[in-house]
N, C-alpha and C positions, 0 to 999 in steps of 0.2 A: 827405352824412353817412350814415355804415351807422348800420343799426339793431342788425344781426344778421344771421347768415350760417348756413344749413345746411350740410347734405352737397353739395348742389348748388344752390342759390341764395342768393341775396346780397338780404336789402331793405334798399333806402336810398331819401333822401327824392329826390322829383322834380327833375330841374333843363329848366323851362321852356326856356329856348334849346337845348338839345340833345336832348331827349327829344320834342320834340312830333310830331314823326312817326312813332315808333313805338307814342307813346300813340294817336294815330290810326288805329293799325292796331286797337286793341281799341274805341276808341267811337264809332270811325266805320263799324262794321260791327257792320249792323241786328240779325247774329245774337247776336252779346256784349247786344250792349242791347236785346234783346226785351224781357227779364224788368227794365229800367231805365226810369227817367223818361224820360229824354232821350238824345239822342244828337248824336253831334258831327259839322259839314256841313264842315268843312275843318282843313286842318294848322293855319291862323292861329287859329280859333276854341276849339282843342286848346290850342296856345301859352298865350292869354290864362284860358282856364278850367285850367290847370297855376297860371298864375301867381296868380291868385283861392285858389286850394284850396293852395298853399304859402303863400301872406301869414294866410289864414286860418286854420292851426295854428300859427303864428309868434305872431301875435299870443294864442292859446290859451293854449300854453307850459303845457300839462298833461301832455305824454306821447303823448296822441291822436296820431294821424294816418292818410294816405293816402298809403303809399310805394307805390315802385315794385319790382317782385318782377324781379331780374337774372338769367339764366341764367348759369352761371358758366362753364361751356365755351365758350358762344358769346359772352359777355357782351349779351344779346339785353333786351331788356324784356317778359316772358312777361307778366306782369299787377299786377294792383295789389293790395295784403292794408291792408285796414282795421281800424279799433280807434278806436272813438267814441261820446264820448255819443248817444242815439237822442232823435227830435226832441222838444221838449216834454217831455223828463225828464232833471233833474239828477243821476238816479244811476244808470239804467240804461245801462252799456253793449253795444255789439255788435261783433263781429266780421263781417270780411264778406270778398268778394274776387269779382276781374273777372277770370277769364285768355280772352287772344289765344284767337281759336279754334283755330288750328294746333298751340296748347298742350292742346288738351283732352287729358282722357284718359294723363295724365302722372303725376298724381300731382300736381302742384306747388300745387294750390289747398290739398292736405292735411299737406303739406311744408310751407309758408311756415302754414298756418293752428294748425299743431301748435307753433310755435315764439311764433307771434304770443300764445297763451294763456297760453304761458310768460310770457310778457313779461308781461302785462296781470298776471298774478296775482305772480310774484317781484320785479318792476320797480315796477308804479303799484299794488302789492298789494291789488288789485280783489277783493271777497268771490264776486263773479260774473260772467259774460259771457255774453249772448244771443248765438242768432241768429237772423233773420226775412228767412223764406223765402215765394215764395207755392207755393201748395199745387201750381202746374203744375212747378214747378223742378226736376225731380227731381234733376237732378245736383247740384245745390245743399244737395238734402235728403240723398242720398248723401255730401258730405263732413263736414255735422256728425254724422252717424251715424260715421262713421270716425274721427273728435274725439271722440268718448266723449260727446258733447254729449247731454242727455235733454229730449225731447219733451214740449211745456208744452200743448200744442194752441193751438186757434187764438184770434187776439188783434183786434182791430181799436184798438187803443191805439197804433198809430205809424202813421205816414205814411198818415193815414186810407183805410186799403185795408184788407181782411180779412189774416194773415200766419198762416201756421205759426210759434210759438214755439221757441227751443230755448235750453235754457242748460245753465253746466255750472259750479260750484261750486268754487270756490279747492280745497278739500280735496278733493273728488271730482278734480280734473285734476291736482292734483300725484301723486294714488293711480295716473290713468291712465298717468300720462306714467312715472311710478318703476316701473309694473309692464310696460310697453312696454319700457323702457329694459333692465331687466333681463331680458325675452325677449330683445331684439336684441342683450347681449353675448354674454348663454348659446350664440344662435345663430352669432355672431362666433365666440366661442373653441370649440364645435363643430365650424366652419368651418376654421380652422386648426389644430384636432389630427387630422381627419380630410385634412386636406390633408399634414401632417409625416410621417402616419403613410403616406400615399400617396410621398412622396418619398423613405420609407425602405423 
């Protein structure tokens, strides 16, 4: 099932039998899961931890989940984009996202993570969404700075670690995303008057 589709990527939810070796490509490689709990020792251990984490938003049936982020040219499995209550609290949510290493440096954590807010706030009309970062991550801290996301400082309230906070506000994101959106047509039809004017 899609969830939603960019310019260039597709998230839909996981399907165990066929994806577990490409999901292996991102958490069976120690460098994707540095900054994670865990890390995955085989394609069968992938398989059955796909199948656990799709039964367990199944039975949710709130909207949450943990899909899989598709490259659309290649139809590849660049990474994963999350959207989930955080542990031990029934109304904070977070955002979050794993990309393959080969995918760093793309854009697509900011691509799929820019749409994913949409969702949370027009879709499951969420008043807020975190994100929690540790303070080594910095690529991690580079994408909600590019989310419009603002800096709550540091928390020890989830996953009993220290975290850098970040959240971003129903109103504050749709302001973001209306005032982006409206850069990127200006720059669109900029783009093609200066192009019509060049073919004439």
């Amino acid at each position: 099932m899609t969830i939603f589709e960019t310019e260039r990527l597709i998230v839909r939810n996981w399907i165990p039998e066929q994806d577990a070796e490409q999901a292996f490509e991102i958490y069976g490689d120690p460098e994707v899961t540095y900054f994670l709990r865990t890390r995955e020792t085989s394609v069968e251990s992938q398989r059955q931890s796909l199948f656990r984490i799709v039964e367990r938003y199944k039975q949710l049936n709130n909207g949450t989940g943990f899909w899989a982020i598709v490259e659309k040219e290649t139809a590849t499995i660049v990474g994963t984009i999350i959207l989930k209550l955080l542990p031990d609290n029934p109304e904070d949510y977070e955002i979050g996202w794993h990309l393959r290493r080969i995918s760093w440096g793309k854009g697509y954590a900011t691509e799929a993570g820019r749409s994913m807010l949409s969702y949370g706030f027009d879709v499951l009309r969420l008043p807020v969404i975190y994100a929690v970062v540790k303070p080594e991550n910095h690529a991690s801290i580079r994408v909600t700075q590019r989310l419009g996301m603002k800096p709550v400082g540091r928390t020890n309230k989830y996953y009993n670690v220290e975290l850098l906070l970040f959240q971003l506000d129903a109103f504050e994101g749709i302001g973001t995303f209306l005032t982006r959106e409206t850069r990127e047509t200006r720059e669109t039809k900029e783009t093609r008057e200066t192009r019509e004017t060049t073919n004439y």
